[in-house]
PDB file of N, CA, C and O in Angstrom:
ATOM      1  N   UNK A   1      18.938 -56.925 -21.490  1.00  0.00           N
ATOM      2  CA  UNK A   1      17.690 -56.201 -21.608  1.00  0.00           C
ATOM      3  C   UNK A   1      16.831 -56.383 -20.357  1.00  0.00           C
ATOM      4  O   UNK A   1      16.083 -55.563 -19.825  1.00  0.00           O
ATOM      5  N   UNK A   2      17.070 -57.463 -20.059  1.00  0.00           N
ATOM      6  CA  UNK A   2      16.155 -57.598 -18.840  1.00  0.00           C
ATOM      7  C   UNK A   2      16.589 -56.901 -17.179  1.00  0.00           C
ATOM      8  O   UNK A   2      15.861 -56.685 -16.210  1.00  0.00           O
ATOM      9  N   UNK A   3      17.438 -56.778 -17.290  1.00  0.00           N
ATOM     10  CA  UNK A   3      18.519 -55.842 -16.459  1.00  0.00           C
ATOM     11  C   UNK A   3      18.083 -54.018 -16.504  1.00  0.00           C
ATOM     12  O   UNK A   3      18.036 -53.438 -15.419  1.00  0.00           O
ATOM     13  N   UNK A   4      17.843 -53.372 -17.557  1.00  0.00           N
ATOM     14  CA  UNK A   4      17.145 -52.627 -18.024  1.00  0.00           C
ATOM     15  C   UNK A   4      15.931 -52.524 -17.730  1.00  0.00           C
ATOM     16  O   UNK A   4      15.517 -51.499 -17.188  1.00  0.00           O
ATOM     17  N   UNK A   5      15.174 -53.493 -18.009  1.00  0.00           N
ATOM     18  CA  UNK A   5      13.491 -53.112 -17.735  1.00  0.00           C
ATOM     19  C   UNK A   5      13.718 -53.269 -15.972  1.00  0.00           C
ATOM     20  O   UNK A   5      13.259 -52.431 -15.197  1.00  0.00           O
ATOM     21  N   UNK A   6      14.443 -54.393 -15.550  1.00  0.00           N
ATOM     22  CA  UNK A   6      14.047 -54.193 -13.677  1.00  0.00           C
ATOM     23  C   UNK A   6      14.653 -52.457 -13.458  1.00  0.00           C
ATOM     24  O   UNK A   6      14.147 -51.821 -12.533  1.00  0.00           O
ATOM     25  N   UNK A   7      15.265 -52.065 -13.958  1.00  0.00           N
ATOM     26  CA  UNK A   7      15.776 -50.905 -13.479  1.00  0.00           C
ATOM     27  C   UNK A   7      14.638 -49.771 -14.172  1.00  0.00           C
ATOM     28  O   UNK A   7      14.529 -48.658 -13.656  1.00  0.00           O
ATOM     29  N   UNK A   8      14.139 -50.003 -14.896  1.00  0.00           N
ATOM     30  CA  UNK A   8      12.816 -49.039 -15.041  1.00  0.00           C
ATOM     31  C   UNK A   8      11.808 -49.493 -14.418  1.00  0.00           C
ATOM     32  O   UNK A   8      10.935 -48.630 -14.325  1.00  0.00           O
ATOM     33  N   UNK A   9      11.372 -51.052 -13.666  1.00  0.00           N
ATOM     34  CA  UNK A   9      10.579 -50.848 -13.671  1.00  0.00           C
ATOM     35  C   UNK A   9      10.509 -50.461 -11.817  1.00  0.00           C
ATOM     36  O   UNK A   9       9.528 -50.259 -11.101  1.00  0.00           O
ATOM     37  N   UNK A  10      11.656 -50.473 -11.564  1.00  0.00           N
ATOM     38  CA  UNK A  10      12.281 -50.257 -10.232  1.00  0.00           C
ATOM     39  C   UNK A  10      12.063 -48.281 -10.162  1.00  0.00           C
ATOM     40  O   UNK A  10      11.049 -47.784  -9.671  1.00  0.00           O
ATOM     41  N   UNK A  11      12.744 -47.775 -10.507  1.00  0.00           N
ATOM     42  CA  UNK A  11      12.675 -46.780 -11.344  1.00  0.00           C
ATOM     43  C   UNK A  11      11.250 -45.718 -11.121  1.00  0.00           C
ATOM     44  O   UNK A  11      10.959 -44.760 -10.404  1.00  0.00           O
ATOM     45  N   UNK A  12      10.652 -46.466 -12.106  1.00  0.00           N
ATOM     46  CA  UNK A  12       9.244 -45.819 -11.930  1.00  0.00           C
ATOM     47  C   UNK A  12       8.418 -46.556 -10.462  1.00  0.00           C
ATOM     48  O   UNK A  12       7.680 -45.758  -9.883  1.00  0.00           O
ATOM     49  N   UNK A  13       8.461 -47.365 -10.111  1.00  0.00           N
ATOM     50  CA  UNK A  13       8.163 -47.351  -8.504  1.00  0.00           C
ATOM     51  C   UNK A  13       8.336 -47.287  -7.427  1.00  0.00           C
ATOM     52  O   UNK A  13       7.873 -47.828  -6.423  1.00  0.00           O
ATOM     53  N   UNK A  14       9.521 -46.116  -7.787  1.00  0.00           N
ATOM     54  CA  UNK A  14      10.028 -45.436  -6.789  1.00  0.00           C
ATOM     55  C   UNK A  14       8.810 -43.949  -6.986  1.00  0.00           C
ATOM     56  O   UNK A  14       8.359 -43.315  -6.032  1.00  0.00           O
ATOM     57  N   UNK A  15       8.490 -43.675  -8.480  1.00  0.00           N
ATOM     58  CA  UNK A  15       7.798 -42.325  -8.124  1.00  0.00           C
ATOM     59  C   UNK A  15       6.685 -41.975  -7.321  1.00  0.00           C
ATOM     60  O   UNK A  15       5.896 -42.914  -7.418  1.00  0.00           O
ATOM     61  N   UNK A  16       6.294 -41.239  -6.695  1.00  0.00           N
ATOM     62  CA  UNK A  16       5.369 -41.259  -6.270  1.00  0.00           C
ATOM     63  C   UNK A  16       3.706 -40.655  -6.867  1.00  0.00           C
ATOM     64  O   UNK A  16       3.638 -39.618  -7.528  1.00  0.00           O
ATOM     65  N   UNK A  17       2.526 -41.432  -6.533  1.00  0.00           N
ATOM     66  CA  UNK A  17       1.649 -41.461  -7.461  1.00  0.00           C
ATOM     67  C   UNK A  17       0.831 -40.456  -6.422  1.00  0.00           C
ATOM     68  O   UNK A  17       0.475 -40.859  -5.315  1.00  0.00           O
ATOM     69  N   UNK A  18       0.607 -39.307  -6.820  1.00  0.00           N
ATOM     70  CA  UNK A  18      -0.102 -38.441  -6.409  1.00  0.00           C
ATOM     71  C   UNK A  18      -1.382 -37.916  -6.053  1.00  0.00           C
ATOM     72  O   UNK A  18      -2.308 -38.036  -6.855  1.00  0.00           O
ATOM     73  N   UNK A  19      -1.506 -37.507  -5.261  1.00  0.00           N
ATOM     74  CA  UNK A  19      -3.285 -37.501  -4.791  1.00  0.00           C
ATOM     75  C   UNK A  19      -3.906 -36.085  -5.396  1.00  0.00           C
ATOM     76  O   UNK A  19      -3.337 -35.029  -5.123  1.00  0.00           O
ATOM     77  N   UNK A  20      -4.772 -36.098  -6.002  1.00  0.00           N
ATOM     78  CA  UNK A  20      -5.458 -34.834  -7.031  1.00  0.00           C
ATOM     79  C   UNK A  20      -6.434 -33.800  -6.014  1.00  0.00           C
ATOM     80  O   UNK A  20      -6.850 -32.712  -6.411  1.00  0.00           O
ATOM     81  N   UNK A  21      -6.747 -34.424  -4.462  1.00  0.00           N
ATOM     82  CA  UNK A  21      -7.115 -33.688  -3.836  1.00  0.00           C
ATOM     83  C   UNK A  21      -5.837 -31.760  -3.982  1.00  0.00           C
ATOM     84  O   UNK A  21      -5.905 -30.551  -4.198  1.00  0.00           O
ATOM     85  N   UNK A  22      -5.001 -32.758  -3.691  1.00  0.00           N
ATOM     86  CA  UNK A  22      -4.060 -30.713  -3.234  1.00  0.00           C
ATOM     87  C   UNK A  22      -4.415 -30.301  -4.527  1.00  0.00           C
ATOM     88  O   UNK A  22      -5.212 -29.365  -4.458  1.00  0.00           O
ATOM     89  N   UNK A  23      -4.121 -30.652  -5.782  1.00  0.00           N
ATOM     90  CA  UNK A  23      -4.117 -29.838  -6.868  1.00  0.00           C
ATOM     91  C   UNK A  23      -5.755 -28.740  -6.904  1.00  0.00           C
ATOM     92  O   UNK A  23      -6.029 -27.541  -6.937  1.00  0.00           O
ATOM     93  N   UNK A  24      -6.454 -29.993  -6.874  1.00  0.00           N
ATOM     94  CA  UNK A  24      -8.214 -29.630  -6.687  1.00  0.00           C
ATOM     95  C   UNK A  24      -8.225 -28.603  -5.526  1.00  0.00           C
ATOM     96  O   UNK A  24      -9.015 -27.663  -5.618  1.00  0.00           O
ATOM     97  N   UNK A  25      -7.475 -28.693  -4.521  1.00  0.00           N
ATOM     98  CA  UNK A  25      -7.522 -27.763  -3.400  1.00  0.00           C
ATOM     99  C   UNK A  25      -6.729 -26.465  -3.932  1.00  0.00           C
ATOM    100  O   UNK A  25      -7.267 -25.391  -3.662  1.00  0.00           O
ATOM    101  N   UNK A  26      -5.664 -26.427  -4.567  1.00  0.00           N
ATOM    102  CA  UNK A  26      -4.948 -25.425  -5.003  1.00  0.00           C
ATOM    103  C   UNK A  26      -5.838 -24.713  -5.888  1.00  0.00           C
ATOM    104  O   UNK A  26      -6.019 -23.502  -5.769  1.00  0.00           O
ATOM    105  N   UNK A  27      -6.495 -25.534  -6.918  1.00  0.00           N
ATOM    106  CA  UNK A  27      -7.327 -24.973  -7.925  1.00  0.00           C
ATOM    107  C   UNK A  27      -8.520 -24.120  -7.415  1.00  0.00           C
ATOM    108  O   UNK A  27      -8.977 -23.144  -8.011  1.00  0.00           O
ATOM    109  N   UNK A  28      -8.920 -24.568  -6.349  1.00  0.00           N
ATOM    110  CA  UNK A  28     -10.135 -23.796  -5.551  1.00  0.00           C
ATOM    111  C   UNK A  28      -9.548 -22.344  -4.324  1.00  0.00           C
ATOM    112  O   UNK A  28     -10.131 -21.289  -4.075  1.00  0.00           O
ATOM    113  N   UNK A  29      -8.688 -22.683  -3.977  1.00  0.00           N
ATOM    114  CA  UNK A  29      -7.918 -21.527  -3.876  1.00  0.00           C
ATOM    115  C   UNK A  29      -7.672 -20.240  -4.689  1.00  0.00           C
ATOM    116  O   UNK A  29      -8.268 -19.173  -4.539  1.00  0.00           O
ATOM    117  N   UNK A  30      -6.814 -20.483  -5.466  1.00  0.00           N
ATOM    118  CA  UNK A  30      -6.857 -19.971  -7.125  1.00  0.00           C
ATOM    119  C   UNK A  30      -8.102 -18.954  -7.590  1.00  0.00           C
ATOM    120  O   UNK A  30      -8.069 -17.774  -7.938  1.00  0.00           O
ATOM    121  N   UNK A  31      -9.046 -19.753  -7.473  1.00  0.00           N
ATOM    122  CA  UNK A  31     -10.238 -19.766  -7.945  1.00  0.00           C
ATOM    123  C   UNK A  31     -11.378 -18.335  -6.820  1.00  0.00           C
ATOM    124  O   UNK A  31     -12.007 -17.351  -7.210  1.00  0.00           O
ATOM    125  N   UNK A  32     -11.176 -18.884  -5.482  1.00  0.00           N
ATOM    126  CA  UNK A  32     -11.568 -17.763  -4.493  1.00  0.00           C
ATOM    127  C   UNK A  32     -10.982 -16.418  -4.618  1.00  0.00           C
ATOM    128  O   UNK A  32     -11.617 -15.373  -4.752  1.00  0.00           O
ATOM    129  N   UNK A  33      -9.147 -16.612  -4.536  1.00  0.00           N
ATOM    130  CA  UNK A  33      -8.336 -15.491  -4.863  1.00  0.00           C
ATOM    131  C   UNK A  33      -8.795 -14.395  -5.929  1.00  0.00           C
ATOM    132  O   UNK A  33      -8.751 -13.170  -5.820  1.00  0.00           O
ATOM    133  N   UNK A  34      -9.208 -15.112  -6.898  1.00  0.00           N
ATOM    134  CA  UNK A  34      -9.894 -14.481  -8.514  1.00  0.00           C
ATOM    135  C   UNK A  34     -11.040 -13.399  -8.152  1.00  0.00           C
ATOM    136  O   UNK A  34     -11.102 -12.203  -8.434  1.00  0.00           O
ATOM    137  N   UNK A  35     -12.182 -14.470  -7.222  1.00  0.00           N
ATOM    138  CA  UNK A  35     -13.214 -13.964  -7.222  1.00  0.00           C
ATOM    139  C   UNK A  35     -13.305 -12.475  -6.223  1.00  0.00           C
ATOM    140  O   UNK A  35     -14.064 -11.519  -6.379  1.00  0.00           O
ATOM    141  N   UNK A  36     -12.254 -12.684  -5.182  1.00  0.00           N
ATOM    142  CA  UNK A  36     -11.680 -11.565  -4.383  1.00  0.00           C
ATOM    143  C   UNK A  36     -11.517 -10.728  -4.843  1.00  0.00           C
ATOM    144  O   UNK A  36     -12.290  -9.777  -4.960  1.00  0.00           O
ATOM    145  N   UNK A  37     -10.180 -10.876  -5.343  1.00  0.00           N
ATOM    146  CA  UNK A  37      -9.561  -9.405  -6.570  1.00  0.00           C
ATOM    147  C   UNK A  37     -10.813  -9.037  -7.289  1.00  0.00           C
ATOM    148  O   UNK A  37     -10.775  -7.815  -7.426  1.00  0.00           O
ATOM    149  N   UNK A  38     -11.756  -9.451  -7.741  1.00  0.00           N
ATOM    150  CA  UNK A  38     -12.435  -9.268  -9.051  1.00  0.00           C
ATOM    151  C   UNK A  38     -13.460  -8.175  -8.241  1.00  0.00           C
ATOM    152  O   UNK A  38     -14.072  -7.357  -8.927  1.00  0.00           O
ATOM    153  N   UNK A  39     -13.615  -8.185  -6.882  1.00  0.00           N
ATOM    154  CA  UNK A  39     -15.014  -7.465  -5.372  1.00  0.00           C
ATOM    155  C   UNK A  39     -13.704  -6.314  -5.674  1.00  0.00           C
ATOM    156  O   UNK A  39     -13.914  -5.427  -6.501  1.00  0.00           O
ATOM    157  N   UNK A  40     -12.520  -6.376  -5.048  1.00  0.00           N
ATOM    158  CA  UNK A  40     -12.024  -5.894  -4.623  1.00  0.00           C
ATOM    159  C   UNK A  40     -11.312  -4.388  -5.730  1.00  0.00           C
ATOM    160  O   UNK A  40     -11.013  -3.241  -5.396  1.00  0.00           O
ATOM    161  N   UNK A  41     -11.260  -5.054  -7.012  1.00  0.00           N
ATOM    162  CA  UNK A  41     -10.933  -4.183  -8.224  1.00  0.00           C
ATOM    163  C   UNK A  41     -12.434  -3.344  -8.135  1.00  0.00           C
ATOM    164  O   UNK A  41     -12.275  -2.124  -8.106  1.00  0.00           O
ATOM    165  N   UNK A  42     -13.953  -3.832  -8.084  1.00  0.00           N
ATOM    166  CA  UNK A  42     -15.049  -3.026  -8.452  1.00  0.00           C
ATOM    167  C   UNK A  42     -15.108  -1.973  -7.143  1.00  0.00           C
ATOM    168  O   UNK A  42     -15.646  -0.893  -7.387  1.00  0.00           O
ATOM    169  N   UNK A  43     -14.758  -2.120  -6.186  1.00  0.00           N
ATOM    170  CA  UNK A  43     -14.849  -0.936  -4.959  1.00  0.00           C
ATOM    171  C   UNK A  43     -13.831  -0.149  -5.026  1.00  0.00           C
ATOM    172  O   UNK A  43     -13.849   0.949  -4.470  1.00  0.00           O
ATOM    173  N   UNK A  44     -12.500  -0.716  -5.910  1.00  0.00           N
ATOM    174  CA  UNK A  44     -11.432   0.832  -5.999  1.00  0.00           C
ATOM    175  C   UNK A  44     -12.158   1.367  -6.946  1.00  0.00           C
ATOM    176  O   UNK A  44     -12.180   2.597  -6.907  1.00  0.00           O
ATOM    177  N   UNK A  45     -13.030   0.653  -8.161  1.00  0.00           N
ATOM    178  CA  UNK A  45     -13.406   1.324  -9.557  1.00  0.00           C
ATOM    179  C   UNK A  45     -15.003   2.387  -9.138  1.00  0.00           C
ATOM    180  O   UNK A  45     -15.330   3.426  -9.713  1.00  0.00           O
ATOM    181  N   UNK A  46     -15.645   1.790  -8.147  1.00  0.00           N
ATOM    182  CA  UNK A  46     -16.471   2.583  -7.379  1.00  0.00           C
ATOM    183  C   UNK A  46     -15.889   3.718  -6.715  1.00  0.00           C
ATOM    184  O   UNK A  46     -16.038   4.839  -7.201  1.00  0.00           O
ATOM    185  N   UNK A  47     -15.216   3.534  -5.613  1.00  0.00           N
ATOM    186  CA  UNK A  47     -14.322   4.816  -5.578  1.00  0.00           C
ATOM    187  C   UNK A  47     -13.951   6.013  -6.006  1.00  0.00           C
ATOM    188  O   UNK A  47     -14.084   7.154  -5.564  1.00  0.00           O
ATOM    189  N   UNK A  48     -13.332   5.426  -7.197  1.00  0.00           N
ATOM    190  CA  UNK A  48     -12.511   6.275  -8.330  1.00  0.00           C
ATOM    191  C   UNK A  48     -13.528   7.242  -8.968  1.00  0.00           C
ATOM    192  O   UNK A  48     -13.427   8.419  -9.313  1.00  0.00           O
ATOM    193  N   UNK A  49     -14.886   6.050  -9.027  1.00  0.00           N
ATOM    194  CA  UNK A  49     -16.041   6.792  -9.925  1.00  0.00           C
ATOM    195  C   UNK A  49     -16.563   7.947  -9.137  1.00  0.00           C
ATOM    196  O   UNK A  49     -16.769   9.054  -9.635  1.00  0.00           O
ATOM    197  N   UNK A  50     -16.772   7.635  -7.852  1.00  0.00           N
ATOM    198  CA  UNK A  50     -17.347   8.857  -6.543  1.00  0.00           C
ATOM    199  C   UNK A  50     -16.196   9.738  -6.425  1.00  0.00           C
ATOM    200  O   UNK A  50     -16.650  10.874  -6.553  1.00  0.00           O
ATOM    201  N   UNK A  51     -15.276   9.782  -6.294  1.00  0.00           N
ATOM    202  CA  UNK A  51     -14.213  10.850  -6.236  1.00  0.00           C
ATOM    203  C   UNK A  51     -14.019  11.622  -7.600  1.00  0.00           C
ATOM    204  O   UNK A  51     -13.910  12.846  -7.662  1.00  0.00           O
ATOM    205  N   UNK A  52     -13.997  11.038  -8.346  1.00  0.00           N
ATOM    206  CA  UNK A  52     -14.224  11.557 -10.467  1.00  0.00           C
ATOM    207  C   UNK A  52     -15.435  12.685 -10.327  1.00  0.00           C
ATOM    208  O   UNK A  52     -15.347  13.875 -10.629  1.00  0.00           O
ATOM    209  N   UNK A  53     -16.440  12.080  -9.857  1.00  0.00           N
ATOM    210  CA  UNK A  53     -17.461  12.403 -10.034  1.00  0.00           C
ATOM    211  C   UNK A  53     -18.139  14.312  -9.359  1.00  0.00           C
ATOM    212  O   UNK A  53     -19.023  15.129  -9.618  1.00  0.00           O
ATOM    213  N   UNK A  54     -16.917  14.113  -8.368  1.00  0.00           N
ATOM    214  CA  UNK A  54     -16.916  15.176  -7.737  1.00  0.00           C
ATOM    215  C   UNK A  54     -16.809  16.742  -8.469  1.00  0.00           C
ATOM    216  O   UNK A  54     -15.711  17.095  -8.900  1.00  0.00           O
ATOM    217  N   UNK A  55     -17.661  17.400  -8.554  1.00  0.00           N
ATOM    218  CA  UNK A  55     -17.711  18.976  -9.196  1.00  0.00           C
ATOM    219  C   UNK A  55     -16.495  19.601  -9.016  1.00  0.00           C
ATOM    220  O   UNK A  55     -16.606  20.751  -8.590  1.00  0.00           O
ATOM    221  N   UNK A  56     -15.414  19.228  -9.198  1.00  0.00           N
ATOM    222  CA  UNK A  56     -13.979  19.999  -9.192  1.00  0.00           C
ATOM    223  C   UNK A  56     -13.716  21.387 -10.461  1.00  0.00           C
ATOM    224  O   UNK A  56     -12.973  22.369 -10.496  1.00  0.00           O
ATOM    225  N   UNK A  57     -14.576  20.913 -11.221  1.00  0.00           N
ATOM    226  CA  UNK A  57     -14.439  22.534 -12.607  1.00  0.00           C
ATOM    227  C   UNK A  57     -15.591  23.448 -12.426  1.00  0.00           C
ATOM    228  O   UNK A  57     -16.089  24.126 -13.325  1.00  0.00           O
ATOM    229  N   UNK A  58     -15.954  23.413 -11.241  1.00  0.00           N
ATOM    230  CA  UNK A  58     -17.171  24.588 -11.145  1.00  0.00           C
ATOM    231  C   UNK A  58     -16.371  26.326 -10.487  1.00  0.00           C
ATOM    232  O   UNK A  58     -16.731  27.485 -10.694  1.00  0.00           O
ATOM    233  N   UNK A  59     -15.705  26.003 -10.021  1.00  0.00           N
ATOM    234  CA  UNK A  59     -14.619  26.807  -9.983  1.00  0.00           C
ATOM    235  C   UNK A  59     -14.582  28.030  -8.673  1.00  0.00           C
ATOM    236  O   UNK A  59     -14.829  27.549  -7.567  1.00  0.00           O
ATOM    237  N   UNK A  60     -14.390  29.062  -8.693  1.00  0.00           N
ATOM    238  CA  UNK A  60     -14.844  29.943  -7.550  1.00  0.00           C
ATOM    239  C   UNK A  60     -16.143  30.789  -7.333  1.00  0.00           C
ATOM    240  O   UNK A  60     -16.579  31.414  -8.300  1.00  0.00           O
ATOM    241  N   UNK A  61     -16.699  30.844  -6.299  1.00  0.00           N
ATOM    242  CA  UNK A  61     -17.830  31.578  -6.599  1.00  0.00           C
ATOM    243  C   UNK A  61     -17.307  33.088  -6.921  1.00  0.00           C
ATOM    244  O   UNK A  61     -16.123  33.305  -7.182  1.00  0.00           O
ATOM    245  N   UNK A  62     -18.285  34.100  -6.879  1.00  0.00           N
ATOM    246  CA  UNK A  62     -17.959  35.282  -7.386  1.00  0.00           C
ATOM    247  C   UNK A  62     -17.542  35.878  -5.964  1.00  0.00           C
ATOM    248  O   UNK A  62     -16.582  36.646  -6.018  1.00  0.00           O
ATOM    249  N   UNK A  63     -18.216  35.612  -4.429  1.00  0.00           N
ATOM    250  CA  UNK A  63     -17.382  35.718  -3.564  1.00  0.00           C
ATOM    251  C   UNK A  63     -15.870  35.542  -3.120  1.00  0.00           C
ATOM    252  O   UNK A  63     -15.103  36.312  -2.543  1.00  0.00           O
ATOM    253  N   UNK A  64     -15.716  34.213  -3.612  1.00  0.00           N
ATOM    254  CA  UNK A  64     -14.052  33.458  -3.158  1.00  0.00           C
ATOM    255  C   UNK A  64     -13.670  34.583  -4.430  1.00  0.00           C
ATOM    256  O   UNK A  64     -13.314  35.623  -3.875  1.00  0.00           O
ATOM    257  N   UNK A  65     -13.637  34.686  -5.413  1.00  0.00           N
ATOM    258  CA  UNK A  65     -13.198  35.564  -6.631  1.00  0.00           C
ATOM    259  C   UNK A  65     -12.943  37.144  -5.710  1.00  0.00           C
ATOM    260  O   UNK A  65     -11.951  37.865  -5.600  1.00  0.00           O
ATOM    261  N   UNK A  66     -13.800  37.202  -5.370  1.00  0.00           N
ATOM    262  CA  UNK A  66     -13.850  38.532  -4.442  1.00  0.00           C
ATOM    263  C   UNK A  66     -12.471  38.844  -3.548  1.00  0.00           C
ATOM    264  O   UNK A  66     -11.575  39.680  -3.427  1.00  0.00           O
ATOM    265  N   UNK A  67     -12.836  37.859  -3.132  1.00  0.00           N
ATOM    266  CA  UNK A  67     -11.647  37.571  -1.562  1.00  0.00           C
ATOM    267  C   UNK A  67     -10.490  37.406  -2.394  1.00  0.00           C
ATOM    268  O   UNK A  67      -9.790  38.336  -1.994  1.00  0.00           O
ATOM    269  N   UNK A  68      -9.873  36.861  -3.239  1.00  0.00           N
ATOM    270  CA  UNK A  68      -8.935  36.245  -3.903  1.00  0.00           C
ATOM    271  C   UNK A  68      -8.635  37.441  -4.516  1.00  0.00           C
ATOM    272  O   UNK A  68      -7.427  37.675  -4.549  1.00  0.00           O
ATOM    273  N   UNK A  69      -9.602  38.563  -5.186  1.00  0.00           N
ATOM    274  CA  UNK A  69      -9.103  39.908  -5.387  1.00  0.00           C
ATOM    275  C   UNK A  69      -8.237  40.838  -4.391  1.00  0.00           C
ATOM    276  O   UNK A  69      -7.072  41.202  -4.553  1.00  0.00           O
ATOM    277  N   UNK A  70      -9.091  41.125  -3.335  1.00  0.00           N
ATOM    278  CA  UNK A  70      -8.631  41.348  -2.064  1.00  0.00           C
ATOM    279  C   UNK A  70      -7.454  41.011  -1.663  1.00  0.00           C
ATOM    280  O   UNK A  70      -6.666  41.905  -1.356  1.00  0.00           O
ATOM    281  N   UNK A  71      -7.069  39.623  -1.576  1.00  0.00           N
ATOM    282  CA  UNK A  71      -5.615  39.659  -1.496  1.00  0.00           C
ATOM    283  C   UNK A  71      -4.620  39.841  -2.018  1.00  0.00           C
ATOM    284  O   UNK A  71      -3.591  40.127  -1.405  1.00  0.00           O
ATOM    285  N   UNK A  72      -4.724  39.679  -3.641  1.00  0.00           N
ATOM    286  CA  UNK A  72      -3.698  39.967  -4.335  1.00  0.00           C
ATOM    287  C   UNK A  72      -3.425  41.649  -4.228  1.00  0.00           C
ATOM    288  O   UNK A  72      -2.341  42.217  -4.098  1.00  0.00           O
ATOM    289  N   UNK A  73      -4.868  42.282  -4.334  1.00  0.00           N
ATOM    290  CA  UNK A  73      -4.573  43.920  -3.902  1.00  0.00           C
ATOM    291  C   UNK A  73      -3.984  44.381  -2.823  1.00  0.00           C
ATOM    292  O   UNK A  73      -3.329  45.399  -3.046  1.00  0.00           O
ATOM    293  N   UNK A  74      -3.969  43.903  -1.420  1.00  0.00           N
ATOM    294  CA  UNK A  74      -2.949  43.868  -0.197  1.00  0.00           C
ATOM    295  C   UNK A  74      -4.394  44.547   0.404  1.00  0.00           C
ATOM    296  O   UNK A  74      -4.236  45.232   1.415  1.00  0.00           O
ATOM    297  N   UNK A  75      -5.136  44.484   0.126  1.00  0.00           N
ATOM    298  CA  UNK A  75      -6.601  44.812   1.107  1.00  0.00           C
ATOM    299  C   UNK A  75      -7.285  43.459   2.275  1.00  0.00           C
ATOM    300  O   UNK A  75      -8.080  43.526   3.213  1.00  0.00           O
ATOM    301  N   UNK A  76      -6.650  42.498   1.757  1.00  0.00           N
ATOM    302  CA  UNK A  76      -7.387  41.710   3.097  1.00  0.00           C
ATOM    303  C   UNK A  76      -5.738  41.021   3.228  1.00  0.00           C
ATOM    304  O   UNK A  76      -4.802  40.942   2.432  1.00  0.00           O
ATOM    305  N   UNK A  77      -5.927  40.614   4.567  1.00  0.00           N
ATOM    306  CA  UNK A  77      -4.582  39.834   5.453  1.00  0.00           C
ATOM    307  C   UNK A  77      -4.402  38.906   4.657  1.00  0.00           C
ATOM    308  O   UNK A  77      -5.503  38.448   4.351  1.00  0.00           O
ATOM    309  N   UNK A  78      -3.271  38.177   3.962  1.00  0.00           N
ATOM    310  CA  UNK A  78      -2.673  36.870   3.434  1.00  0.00           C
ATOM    311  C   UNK A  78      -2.570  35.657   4.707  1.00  0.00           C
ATOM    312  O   UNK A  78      -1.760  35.924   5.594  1.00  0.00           O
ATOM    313  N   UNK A  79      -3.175  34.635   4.809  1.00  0.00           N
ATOM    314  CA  UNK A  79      -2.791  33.600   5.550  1.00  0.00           C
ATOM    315  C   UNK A  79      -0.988  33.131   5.844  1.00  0.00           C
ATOM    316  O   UNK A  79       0.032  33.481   5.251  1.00  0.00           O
ATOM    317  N   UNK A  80      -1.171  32.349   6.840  1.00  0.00           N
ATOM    318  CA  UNK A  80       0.453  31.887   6.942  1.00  0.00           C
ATOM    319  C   UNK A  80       1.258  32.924   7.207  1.00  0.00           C
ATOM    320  O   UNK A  80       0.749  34.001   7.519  1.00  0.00           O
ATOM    321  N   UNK A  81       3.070  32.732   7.104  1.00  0.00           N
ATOM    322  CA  UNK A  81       3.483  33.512   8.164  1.00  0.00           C
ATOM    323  C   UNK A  81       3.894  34.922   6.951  1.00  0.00           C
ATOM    324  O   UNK A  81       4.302  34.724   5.807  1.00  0.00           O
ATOM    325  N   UNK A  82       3.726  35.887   7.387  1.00  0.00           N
ATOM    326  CA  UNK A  82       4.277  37.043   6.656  1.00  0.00           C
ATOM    327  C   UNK A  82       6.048  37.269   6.596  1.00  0.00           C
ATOM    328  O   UNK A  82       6.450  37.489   7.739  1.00  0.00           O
ATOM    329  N   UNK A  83       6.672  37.268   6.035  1.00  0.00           N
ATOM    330  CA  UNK A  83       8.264  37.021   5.949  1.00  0.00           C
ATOM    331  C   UNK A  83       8.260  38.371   5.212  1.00  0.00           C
ATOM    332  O   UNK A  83       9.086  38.329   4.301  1.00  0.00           O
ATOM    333  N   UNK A  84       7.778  39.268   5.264  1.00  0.00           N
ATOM    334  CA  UNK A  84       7.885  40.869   4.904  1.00  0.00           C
ATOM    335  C   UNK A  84       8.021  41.754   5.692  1.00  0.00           C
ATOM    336  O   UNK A  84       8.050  42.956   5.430  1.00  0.00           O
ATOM    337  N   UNK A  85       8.143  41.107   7.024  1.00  0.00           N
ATOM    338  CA  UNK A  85       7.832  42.140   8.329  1.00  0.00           C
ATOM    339  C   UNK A  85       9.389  41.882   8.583  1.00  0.00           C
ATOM    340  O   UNK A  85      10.084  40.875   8.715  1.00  0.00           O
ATOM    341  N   UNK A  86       9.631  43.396   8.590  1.00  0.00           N
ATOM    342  CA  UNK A  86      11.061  43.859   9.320  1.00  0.00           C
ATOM    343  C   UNK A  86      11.014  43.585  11.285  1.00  0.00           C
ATOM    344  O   UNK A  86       9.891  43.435  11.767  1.00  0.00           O
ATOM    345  N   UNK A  87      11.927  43.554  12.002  1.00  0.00           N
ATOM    346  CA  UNK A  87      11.673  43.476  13.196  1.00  0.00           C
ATOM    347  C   UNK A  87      12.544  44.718  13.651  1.00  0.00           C
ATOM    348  O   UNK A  87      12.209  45.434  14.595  1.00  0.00           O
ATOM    349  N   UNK A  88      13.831  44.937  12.809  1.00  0.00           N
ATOM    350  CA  UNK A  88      14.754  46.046  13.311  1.00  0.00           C
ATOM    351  C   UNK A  88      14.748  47.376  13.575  1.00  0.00           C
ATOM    352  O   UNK A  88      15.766  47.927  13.993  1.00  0.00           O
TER     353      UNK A  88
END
């Protein structure tokens, strides 16, 4: 038995007894990281809110409606390249 305990007590003083600074340092790390993400989530959610927010269903005026008539009737020029034009 006594053969046993030197080998535990050999054993356990081999482990090493650890300093709580890194953990405390890890933990405050951790801790900054949080507070980051947390700035950093409210300015995409600001964002999101200013771009949302934007009048996108007000729709065409009665001009652009106009113009947009116009072209589908073949009365005003279509933008981009025309692929209807014969050359031969």
């Amino acid at each position: 038995m006594t053969a046993q305990n030197q080998a535990l007590s050999t054993g356990y003083g081999m482990i090493p007894s650890g300093d709580a600074s890194y953990a405390n340092a890890l933990a405050g790390l951790a801790n900054t990281y949080s507070g980051l993400r947390a700035q950093q989530d409210k300015k995409r959610e600001n964002i999101a809110e200013f771009f949302g927010g934007l009048n996108t269903a007000s729709g065409n005026s009665k001009k652009d409606k106009e113009k947009l008539e116009d072209i589908k009737d073949g009365k005003a020029p279509s933008g981009g390249l025309n692929l209807n034009t014969n050359f031969a």
